[in-house]
N, C-alpha and C positions, 0 to 999 in steps of 0.2 A: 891926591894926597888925602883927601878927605876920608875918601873908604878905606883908607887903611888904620884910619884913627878909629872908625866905626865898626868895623870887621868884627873883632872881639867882642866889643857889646850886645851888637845880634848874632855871635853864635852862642854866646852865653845867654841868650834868652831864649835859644833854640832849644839849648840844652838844657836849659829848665823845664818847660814847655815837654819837651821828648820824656824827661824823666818823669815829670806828674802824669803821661798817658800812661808809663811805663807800671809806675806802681798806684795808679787809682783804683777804688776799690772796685768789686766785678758788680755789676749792673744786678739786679734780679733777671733770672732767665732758668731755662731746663737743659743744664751739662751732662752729656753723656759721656761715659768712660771709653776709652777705647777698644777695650775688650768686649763691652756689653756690642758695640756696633758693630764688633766682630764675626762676635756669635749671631746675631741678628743675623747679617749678613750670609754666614753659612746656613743657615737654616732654614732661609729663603732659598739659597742655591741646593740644597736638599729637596726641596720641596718641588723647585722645576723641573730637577734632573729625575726625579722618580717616575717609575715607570704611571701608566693610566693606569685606573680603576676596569677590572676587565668584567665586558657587558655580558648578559646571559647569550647564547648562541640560540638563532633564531631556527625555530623549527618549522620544518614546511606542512603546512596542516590540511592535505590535499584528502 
């Protein structure tokens, strides 16, 4: 009978708690856009998919 007189107390302090991570302010740190990681990302896959650099053909110097 006890937890049920208590139940509410601690979800309302749950829920205090939940809502202050919810809206605390953001930390200093470096936020990427989603589009910049985007393009990042393609331009890398660009970059592996292209063909080699083609070497000079070796001549037989007999």
């Amino acid at each position: 009978m006890n937890s049920e007189l208590t139940a509410p107390v601690e979800s309302a302090v749950l829920a205090a708690e939940v809502e202050g991570l919810v809206d605390s302010a953001e930390p200093e740190g470096i936020y990427r856009d989603t589009r910049e990681c985007g393009g990042g990302l393609l331009l890398a896959g660009l970059l592996l998919i292209s063909p080699p650099t083609p070497r000079p053909t070796k001549t037989d110097a007999s």
